[in-house]
VEXLUM-790619 format. One record per residue: residue in one letter; x, y, z of N, C-alpha, C, CB in turn. Coordinates in steps of 0.1 Angstrom, whole numbers, plus 5000, padded with zeros to 4 digits. Glycine has a CB too. Example, Ala and Ser with C-alpha at 12.3 -4.5 7.8 and 13.67 -1.06 7.14 Angstrom:
['a',[5132,4943,5078],[5123,4955,5078],[5132,4967,5078],[5113,4955,5090]]
['s',[5128,4978,5071],[5137,4989,5071],[5129,5000,5079],[5141,4994,5057]]
% end
This chain:
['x',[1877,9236,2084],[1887,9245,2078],[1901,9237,2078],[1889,9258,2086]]
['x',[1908,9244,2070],[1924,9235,2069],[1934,9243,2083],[1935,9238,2049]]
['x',[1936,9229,2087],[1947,9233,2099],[1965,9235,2099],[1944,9222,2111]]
['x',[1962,9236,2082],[1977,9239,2080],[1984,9250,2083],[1980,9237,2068]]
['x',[1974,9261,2091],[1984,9273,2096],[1977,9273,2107],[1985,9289,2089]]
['x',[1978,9264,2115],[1968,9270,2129],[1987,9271,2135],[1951,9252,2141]]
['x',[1998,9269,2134],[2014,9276,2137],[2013,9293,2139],[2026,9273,2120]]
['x',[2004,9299,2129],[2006,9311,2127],[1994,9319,2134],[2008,9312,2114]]
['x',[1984,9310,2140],[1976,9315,2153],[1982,9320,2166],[1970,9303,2158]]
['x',[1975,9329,2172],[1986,9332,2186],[1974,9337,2194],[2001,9345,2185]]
['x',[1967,9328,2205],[1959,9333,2214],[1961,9341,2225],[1954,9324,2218]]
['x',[1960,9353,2226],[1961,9361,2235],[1949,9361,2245],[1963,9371,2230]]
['x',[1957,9362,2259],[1951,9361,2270],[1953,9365,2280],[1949,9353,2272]]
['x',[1943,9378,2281],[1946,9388,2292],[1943,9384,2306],[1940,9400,2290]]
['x',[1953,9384,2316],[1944,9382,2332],[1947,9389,2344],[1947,9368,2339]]
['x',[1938,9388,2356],[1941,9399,2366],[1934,9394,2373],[1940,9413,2364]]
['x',[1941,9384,2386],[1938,9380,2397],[1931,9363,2394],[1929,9391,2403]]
['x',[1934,9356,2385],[1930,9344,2377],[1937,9331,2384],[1935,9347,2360]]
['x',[1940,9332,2394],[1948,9318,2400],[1947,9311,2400],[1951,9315,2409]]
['x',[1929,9308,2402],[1923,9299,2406],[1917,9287,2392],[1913,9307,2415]]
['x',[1916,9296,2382],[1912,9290,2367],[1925,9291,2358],[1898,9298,2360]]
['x',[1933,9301,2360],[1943,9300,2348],[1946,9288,2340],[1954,9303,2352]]
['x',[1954,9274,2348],[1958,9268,2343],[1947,9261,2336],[1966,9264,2349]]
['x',[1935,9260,2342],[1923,9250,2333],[1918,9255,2317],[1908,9250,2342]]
['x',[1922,9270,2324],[1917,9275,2307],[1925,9272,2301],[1915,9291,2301]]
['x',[1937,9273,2303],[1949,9270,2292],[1951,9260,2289],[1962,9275,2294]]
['x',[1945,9249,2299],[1947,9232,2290],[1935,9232,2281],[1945,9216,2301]]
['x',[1921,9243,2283],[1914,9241,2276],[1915,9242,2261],[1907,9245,2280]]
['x',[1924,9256,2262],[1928,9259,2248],[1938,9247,2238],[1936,9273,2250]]
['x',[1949,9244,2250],[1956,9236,2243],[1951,9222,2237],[1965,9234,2250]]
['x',[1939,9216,2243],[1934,9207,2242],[1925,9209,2228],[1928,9205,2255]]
['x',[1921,9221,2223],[1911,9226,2219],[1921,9229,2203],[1905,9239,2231]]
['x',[1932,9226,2203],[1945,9220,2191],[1953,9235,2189],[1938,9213,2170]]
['x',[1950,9247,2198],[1965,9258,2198],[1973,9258,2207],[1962,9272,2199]]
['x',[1982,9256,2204],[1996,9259,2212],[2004,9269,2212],[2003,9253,2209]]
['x',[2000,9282,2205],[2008,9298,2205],[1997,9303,2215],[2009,9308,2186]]
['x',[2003,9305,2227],[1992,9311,2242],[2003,9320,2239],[1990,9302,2262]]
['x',[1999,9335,2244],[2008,9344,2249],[1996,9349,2261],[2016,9357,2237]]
['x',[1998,9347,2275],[1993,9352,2287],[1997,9360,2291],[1992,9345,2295]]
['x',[1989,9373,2291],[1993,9389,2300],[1990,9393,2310],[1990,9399,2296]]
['x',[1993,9388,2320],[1987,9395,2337],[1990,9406,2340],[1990,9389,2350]]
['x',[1981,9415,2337],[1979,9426,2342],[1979,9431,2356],[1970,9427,2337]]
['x',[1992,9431,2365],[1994,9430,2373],[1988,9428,2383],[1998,9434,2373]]
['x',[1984,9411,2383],[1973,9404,2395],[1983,9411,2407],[1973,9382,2396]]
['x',[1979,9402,2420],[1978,9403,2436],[1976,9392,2439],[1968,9412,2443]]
['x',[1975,9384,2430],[1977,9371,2433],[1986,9361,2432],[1971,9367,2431]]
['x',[1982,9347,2433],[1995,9342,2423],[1992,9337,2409],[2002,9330,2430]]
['x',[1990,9344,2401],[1987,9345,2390],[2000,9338,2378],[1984,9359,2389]]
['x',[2005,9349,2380],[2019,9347,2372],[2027,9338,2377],[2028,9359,2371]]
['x',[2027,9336,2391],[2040,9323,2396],[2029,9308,2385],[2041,9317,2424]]
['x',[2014,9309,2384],[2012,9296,2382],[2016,9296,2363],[1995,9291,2388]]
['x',[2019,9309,2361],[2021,9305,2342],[2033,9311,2341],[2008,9312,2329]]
['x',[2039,9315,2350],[2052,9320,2344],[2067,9308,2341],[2056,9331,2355]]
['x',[2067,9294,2342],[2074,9285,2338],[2070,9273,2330],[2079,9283,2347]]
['x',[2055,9275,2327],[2048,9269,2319],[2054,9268,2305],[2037,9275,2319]]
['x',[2054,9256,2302],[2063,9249,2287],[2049,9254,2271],[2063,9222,2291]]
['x',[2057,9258,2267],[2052,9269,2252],[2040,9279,2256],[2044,9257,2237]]
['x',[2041,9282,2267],[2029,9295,2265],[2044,9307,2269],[2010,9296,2280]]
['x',[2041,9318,2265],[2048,9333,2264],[2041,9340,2272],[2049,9341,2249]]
['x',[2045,9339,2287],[2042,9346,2298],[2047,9357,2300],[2045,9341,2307]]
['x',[2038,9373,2300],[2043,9384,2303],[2039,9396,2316],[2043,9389,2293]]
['x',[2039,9398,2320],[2039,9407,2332],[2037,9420,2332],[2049,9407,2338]]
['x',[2025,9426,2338],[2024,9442,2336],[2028,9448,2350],[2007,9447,2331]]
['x',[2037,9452,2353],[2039,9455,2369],[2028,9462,2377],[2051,9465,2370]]
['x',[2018,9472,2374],[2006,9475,2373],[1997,9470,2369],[2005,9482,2370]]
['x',[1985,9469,2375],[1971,9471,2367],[1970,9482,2358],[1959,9471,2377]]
['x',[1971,9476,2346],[1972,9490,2337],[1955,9486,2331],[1990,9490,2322]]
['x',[1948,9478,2330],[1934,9471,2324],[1935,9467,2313],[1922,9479,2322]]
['x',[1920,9459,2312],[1924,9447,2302],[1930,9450,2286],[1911,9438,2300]]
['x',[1922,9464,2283],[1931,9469,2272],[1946,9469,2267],[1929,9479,2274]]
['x',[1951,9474,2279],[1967,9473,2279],[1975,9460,2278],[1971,9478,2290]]
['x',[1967,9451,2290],[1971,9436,2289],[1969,9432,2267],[1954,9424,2303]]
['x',[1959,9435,2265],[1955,9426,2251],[1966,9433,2240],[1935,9428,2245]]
['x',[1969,9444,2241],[1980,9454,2232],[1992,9448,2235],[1980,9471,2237]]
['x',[1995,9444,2249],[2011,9440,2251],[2010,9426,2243],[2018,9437,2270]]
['x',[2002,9418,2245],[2000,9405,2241],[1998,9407,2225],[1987,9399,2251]]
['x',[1989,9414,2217],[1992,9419,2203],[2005,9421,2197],[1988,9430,2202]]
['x',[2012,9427,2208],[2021,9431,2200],[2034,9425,2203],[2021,9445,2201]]
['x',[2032,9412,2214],[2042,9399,2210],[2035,9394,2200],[2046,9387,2222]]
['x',[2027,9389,2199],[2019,9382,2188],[2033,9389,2175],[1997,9388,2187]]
['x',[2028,9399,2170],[2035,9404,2160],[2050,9400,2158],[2034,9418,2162]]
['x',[2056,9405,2171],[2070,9399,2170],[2071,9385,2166],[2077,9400,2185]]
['x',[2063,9382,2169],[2067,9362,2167],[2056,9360,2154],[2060,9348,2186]]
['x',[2055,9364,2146],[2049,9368,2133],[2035,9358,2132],[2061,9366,2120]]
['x',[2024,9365,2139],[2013,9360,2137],[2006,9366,2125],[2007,9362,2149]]
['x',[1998,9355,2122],[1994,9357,2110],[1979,9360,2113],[1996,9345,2100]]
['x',[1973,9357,2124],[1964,9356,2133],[1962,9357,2144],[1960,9350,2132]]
['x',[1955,9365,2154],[1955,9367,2167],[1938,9364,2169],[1961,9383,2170]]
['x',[1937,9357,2180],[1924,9355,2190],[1928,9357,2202],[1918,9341,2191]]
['x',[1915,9367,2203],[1914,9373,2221],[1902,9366,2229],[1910,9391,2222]]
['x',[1909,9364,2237],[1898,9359,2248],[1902,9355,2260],[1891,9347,2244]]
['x',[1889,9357,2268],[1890,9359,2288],[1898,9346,2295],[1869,9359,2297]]
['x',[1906,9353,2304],[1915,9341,2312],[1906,9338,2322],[1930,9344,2319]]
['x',[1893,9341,2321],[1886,9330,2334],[1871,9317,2327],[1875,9345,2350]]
['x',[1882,9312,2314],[1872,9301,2310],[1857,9306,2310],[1875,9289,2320]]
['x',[1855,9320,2307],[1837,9315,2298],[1836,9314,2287],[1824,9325,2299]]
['x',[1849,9313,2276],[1847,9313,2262],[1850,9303,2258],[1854,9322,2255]]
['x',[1842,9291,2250],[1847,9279,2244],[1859,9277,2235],[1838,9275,2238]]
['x',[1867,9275,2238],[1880,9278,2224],[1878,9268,2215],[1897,9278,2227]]
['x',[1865,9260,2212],[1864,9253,2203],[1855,9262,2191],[1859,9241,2208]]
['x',[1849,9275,2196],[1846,9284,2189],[1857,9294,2178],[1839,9290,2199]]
['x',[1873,9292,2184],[1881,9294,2174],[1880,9298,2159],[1885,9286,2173]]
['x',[1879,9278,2157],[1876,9271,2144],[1867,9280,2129],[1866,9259,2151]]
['x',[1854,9286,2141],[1846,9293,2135],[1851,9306,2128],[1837,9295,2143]]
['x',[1857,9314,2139],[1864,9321,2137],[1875,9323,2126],[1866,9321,2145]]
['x',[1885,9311,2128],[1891,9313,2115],[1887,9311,2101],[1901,9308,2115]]
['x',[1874,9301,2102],[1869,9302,2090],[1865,9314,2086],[1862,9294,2089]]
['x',[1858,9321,2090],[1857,9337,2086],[1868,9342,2082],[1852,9347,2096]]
['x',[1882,9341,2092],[1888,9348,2086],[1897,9346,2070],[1893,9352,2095]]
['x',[1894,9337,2064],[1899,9329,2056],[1891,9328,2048],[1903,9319,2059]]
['x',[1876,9334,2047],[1868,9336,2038],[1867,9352,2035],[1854,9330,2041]]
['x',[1879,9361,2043],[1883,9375,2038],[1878,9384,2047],[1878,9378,2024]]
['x',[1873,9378,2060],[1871,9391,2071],[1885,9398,2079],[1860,9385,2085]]
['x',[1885,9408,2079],[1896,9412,2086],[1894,9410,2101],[1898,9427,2084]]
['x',[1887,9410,2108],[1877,9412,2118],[1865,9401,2121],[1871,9425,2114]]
['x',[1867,9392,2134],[1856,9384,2136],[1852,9393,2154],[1861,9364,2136]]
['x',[1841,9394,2152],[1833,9396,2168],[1824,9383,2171],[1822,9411,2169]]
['x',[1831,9379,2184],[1824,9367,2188],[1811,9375,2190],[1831,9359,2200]]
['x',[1796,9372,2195],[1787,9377,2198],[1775,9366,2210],[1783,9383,2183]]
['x',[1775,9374,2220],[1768,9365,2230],[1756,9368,2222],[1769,9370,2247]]
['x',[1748,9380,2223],[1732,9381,2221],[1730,9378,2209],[1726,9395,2223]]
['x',[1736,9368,2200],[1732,9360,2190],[1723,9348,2200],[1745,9354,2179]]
['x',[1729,9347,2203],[1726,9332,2211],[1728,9331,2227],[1736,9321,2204]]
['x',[1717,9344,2236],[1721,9350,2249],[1708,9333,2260],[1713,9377,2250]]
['x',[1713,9323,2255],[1711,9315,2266],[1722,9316,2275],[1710,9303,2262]]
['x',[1711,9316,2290],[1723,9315,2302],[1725,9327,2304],[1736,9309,2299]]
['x',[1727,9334,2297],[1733,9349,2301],[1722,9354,2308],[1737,9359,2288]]
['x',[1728,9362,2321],[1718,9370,2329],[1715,9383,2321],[1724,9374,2344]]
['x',[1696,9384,2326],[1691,9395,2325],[1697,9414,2323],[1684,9391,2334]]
['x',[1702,9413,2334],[1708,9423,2335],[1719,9429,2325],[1711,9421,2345]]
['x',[1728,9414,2324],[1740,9412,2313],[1737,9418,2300],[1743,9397,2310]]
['x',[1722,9413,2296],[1712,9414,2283],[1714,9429,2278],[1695,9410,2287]]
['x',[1706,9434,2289],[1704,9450,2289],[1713,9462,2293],[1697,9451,2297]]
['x',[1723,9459,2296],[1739,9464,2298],[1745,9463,2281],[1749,9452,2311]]
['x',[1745,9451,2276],[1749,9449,2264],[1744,9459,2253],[1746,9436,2261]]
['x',[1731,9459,2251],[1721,9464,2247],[1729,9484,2247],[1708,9457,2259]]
['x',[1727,9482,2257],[1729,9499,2263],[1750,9502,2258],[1724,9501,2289]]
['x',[1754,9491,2258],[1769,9494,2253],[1769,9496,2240],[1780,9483,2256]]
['x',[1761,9488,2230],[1761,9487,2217],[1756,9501,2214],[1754,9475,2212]]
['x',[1747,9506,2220],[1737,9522,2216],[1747,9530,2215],[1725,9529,2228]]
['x',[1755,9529,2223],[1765,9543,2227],[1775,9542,2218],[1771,9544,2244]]
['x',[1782,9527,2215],[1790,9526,2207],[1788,9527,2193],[1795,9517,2209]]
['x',[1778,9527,2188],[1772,9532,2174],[1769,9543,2177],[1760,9526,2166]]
['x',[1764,9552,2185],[1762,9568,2187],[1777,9573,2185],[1754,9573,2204]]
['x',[1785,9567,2189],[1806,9578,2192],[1806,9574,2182],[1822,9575,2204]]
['x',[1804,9563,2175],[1813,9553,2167],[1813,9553,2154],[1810,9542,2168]]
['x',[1802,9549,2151],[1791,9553,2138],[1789,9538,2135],[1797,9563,2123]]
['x',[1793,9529,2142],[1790,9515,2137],[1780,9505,2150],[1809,9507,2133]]
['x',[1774,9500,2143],[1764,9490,2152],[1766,9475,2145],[1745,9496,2150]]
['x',[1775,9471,2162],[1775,9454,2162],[1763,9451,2173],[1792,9447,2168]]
['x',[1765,9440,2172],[1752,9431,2183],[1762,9428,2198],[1746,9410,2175]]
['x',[1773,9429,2196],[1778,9431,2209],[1792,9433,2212],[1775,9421,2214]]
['x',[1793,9449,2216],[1805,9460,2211],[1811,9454,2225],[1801,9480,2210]]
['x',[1808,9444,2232],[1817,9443,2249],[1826,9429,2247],[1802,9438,2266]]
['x',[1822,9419,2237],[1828,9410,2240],[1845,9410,2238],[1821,9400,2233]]
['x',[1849,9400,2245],[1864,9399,2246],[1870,9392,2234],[1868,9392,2258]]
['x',[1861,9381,2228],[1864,9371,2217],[1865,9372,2203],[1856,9364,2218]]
['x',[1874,9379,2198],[1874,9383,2186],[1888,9374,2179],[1873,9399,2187]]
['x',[1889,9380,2166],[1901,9374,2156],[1902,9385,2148],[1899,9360,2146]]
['x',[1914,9384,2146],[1920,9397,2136],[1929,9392,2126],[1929,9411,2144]]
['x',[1929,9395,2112],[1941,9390,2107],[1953,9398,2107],[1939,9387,2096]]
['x',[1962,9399,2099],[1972,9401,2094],[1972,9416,2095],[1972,9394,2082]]
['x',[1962,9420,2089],[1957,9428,2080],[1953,9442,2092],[1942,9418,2071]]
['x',[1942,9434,2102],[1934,9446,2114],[1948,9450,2122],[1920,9437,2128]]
['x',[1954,9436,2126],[1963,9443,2135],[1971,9449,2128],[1971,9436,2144]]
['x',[1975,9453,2112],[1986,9467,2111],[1980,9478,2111],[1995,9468,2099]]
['x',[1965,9477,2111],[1958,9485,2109],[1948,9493,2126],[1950,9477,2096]]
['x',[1949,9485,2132],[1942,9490,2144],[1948,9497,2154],[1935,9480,2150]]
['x',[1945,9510,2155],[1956,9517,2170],[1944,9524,2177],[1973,9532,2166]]
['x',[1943,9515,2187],[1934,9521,2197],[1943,9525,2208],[1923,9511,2203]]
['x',[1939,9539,2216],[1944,9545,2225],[1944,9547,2238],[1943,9552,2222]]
['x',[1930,9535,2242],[1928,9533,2256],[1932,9521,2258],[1916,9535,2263]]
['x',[1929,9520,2273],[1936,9508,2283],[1930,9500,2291],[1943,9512,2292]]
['x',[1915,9501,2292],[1907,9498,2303],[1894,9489,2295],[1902,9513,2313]]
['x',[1883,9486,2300],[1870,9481,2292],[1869,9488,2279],[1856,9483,2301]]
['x',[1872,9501,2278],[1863,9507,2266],[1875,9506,2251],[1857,9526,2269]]
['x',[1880,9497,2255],[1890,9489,2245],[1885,9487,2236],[1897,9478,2248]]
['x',[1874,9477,2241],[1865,9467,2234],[1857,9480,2223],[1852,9456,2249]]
['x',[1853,9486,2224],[1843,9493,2219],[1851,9503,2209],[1835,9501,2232]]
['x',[1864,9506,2210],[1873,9515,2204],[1879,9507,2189],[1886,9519,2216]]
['x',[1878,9492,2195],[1881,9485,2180],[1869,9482,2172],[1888,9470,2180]]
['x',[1856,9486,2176],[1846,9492,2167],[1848,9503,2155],[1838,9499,2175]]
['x',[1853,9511,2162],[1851,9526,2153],[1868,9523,2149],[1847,9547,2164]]
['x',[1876,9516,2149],[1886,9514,2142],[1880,9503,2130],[1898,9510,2153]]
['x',[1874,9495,2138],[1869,9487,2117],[1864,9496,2111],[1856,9475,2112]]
['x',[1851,9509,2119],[1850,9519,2109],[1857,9529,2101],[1844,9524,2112]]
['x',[1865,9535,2110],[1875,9540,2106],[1886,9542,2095],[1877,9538,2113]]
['x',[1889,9520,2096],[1898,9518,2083],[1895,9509,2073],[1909,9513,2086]]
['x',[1877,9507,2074],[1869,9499,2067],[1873,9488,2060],[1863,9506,2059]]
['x',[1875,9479,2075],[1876,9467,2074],[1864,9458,2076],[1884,9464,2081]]
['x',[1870,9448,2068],[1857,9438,2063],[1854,9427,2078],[1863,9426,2046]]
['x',[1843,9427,2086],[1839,9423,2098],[1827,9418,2098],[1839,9432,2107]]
['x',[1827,9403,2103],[1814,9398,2105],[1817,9396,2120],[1808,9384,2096]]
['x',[1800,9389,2126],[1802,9387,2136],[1794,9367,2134],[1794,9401,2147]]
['x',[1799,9361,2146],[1791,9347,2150],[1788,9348,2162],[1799,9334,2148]]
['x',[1781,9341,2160],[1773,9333,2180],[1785,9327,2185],[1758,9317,2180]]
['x',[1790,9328,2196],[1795,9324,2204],[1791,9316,2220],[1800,9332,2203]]
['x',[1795,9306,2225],[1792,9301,2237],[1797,9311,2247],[1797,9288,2239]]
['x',[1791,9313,2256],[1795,9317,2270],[1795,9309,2280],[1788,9326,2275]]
['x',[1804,9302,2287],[1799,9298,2301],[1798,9303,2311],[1803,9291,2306]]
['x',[1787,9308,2321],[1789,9321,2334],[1786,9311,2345],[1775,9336,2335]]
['x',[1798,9312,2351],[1801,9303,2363],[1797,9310,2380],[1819,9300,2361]]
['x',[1795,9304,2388],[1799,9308,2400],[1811,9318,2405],[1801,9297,2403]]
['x',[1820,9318,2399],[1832,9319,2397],[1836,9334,2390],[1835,9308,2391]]
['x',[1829,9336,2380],[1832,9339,2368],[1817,9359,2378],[1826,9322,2350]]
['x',[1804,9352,2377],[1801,9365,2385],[1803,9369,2398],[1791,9366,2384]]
['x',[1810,9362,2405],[1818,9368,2416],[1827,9376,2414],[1823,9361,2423]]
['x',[1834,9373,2405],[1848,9383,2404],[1848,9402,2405],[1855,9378,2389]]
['x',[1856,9403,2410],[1853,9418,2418],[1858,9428,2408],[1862,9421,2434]]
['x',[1862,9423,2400],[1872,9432,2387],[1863,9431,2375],[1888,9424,2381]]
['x',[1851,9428,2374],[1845,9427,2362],[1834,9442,2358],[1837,9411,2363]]
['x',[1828,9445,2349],[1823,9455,2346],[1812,9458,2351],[1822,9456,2335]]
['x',[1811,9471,2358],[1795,9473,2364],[1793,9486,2365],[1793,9467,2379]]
['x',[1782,9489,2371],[1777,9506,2364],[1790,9513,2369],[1760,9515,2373]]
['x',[1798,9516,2380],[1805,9527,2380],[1815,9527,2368],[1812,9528,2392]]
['x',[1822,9512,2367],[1832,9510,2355],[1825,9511,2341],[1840,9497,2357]]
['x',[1811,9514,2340],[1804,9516,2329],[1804,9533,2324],[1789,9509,2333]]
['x',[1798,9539,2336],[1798,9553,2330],[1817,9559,2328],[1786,9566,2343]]
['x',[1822,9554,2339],[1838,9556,2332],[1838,9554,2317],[1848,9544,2338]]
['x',[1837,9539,2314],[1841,9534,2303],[1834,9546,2293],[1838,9518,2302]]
['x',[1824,9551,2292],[1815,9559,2284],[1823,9572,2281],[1802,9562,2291]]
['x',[1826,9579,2294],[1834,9588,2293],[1846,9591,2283],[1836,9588,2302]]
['x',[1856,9580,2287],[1867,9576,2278],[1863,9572,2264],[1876,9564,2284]]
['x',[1853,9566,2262],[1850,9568,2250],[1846,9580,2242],[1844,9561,2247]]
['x',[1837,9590,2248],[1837,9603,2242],[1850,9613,2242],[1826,9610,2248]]
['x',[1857,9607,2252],[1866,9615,2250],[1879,9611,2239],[1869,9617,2263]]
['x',[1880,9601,2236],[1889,9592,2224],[1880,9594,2211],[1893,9573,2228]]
['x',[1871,9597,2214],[1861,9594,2200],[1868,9605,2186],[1840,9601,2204]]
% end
């Protein structure tokens, strides 16, 4: 693809309790040819923010609370806007998303998608069993509220143009974010493909104590019937 507007890219990146990988993801990205980071810590407990808050060209912001990752990706949206993105990519501050998978991404969106969903269970090597069938069971529910069926309504890795974000207002704050900008492409019938995406699942990455699991699952369900 032509990299004559990768200027008007702006990678958003939500985190919460990330001390330990922050800065590697973000050389990954930068390495990976973006330089518009806007990082949103969702008010870690750690030292999260001291390690990106004087960092040279990324747009460090601060949620004084854990408000969830929803809220983190909205504040971070909606600097994106201010600083007039023409394009926004989301994705996880604990390095399992290749940001050389971008690329892909904007080529979709430049062949007229409003909307890219990265998608693990195109290509669910590596990924745990369990992960498989959790996915599986998110996607059911989110085409049952929703009325739309992707191959994987959870992931964090998406692109939006110009176009989704004046158009997308989701009303939660937490995991079922992910699943609410489903029934908003339905909603304002935007044009959405999905691609395979890399995952890397680290050591690291399924330890973490903040990540999705059955209690924060039937939550997340809830809030979605109830926003539906």
């Amino acid at each position: 693809m032509s990299l004559k507007n990768l200027s008007d890219v702006y990678c958003i990146i939500p985190v919460f309790n990330e001390e330990k990988v922050i800065l590697e993801t973000i050389k990954e990205i930068q390495a990976a040819g973006f330089r518009n980071l806007i990082v949103v810590d969702d008010g870690s407990t750690d030292g999260t923010y001291e390690k990106i808050k004087n960092l040279k060209g990324i747009v460090a912001l601060k949620l004084l609370i854990n408000r969830g990752k929803g809220a983190a990706i909205k504040t971070g949206i909606d600097a994106g806007k201010l600083l007039k993105a023409e394009t926004v990519i989301t994705l996880d501050g604990d390095g399992q998303h290749n940001p050389k998978d971008i690329y892909k991404m904007l080529e979709a969106i430049e062949k007229g998608n409003d909307v890219v969903l990265g998608t693990r269970l195109k290509n669910a090597k590596g990924m745990p069993f369990y992960k498989i069938i959790a996915n599986h069971i998110g996607n059911f529910f989110t085409w049952l509220i929703y009325g739309l069926w992707v191959s994987d309504s959870q992931s964090g890795f998406r692109a939006y143009s110009k176009k989704a974000l004046a158009l997308i207002d989701t009303k939660t704050d937490r995991y079922e974010y992910d699943s609410e900008v489903i029934r908003e492409i339905y909603r304002n019938k935007l044009k959405f493909c999905e691609i395979p995406i890399e995952v890397r699942y680290t050591e690291y990455s399924m330890s973490k104590q903040n990540k999705q699991g059955l209690k924060n699952g039937i939550k997340t369900l809830i809030k979605m019937v109830i926003s539906s």
